[in-house]
N, C-alpha and C positions, 0 to 999 in steps of 0.2 A: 504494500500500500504506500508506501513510502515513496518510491519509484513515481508513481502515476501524482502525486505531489509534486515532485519536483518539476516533469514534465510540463502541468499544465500552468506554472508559475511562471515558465520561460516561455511559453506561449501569449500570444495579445489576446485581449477579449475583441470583440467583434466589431467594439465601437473605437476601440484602439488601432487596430485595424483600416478602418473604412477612414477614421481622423489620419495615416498615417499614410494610403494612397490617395485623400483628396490633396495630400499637402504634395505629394512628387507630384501629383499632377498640376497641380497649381507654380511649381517649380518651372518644370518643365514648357505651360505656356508660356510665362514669364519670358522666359530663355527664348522664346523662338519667337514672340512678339518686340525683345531687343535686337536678336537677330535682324529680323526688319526693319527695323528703324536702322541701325545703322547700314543694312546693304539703300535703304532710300537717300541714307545722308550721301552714300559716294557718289549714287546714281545723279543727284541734281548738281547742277551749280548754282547754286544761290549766290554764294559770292560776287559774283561778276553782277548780278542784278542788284543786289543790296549794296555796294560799292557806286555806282550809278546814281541809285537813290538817295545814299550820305550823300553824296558830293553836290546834288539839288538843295537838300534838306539846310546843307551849311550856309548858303549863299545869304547874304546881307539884304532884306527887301530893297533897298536903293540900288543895290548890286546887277538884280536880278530885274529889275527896272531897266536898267542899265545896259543891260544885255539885251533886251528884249527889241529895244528902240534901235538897237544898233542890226538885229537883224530882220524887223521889219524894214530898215532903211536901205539894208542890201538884198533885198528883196523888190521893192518899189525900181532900184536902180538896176537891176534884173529886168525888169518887166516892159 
């Protein structure tokens, strides 16, 4: 009797168990939803767009006034 004591103490119950593959599985999505994200990070270049858009973003409103006038006015002299 002793035997079948020891056996069923190194054994999980059922709920220990079921707690102990929803957690690998939970792991496991984790793991492959990171996976994705970074095979998405290599695939884009965002860079080159969001560098684009800083260098808009910085611009002086008088600045960008500034600019504006000067290429409507090479545009009119174009035309």
């Amino acid at each position: 009797m002793g035997d079948e004591e020891a056996v069923e103490t190194t054994e999980l119950s059922k709920n220990a168990l079921k707690k102990k593959l929803k957690a690998e599985e939970a792991a496991k999505k984790k793991a492959q939803k990171d996976a994705e994200k970074a095979a998405k990070k290599v695939l884009e270049p965002e860079k080159a767009h969001k560098e684009g858009a800083a260098e808009e973003e910085e611009l002086d409103p008088t600045q960008y006034y500034e600019n504006r006038l000067k290429v409507v006015k090479a545009m009119e002299v174009n035309v």
